[in-house]
VMD Tcl script that draws the C-alpha trace (Angstrom):
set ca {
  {111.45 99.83 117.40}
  {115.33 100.53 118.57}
  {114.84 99.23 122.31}
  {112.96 96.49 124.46}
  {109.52 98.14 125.86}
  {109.40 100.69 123.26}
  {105.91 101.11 121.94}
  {105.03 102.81 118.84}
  {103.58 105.93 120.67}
  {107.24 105.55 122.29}
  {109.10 106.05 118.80}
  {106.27 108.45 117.99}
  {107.20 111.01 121.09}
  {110.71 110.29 119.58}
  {110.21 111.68 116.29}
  {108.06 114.33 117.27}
  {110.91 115.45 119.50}
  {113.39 115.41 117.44}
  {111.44 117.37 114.63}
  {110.42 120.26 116.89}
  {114.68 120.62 118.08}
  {115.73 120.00 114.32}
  {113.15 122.75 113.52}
  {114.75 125.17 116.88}
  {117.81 124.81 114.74}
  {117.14 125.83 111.88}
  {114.85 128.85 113.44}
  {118.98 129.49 115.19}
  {120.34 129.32 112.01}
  {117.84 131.45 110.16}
  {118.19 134.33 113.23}
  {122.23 134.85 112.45}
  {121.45 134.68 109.21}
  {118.96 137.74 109.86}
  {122.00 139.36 112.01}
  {124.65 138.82 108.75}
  {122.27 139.98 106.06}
  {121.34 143.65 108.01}
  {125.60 143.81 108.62}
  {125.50 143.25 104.57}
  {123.12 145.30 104.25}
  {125.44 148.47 106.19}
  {127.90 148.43 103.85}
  {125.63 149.73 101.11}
  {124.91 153.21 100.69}
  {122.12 152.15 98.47}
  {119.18 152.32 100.47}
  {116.98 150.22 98.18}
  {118.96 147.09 98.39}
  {119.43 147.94 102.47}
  {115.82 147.60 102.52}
  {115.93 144.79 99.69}
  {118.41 142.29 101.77}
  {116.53 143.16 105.15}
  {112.93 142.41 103.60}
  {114.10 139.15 102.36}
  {116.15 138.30 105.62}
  {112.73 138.80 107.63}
  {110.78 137.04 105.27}
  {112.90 133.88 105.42}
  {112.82 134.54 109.08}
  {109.14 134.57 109.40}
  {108.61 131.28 107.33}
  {111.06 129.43 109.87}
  {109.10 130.82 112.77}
  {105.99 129.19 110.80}
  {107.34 126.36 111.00}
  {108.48 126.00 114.22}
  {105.30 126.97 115.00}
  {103.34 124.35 112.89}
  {105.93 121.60 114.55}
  {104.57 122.77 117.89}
  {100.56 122.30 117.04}
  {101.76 118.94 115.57}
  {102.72 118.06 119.31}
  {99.94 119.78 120.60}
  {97.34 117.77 118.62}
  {99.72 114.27 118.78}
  {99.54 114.95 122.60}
  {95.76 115.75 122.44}
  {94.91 112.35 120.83}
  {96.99 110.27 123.31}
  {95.53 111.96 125.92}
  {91.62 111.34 124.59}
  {92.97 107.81 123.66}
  {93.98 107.20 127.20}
  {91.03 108.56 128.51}
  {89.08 105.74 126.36}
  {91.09 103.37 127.67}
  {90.43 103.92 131.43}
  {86.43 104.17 130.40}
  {87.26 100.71 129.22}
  {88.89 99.65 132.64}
}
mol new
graphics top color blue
foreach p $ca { graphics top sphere $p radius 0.5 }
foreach p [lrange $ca 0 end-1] q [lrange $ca 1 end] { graphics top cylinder $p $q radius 0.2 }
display resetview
């Protein structure tokens, strides 16, 4: 724990956080990335390695969409399970 009152669902929220904007980035990165490579890919005449470059540019750019994606269910189901967890609490109360 990094502060007084933080609870471990506290640093959890934290992390979670930070993963899904760390993952934004690099879904930022990987889109003018995507942009560069089909610029690279104009100044070919060759058609196959236009097609070549722009294939593997939207191939990278669908795995970082995965896993922006698969950081978003992981906050989905993290907020799922506090939420039945609180719920058992208060049938508790």
């Amino acid at each position: 724990m990094t502060g007084i009152g933080e609870t471990a669902d506290d640093m959890d929220r934290m992390y979670q956080e930070t993963l899904l904007a760390l993952a934004k980035a690099v879904a930022n990165a990987m889109a003018q990335l995507v942009l560069k490579a089909k610029s690279v890919a104009s100044t070919t005449e060759d058609q196959g390695l236009q097609n070549k470059v722009i294939s593997s540019a939207t191939s990278c750019a669908l795995t970082t969409s995965q896993l922006v994606a698969c950081t978003k269910n992981k906050l989905i189901d993290r907020a799922m399970v506090c939420t039945l967890a609180t719920f058992q609490l208060e049938a508790c109360s």
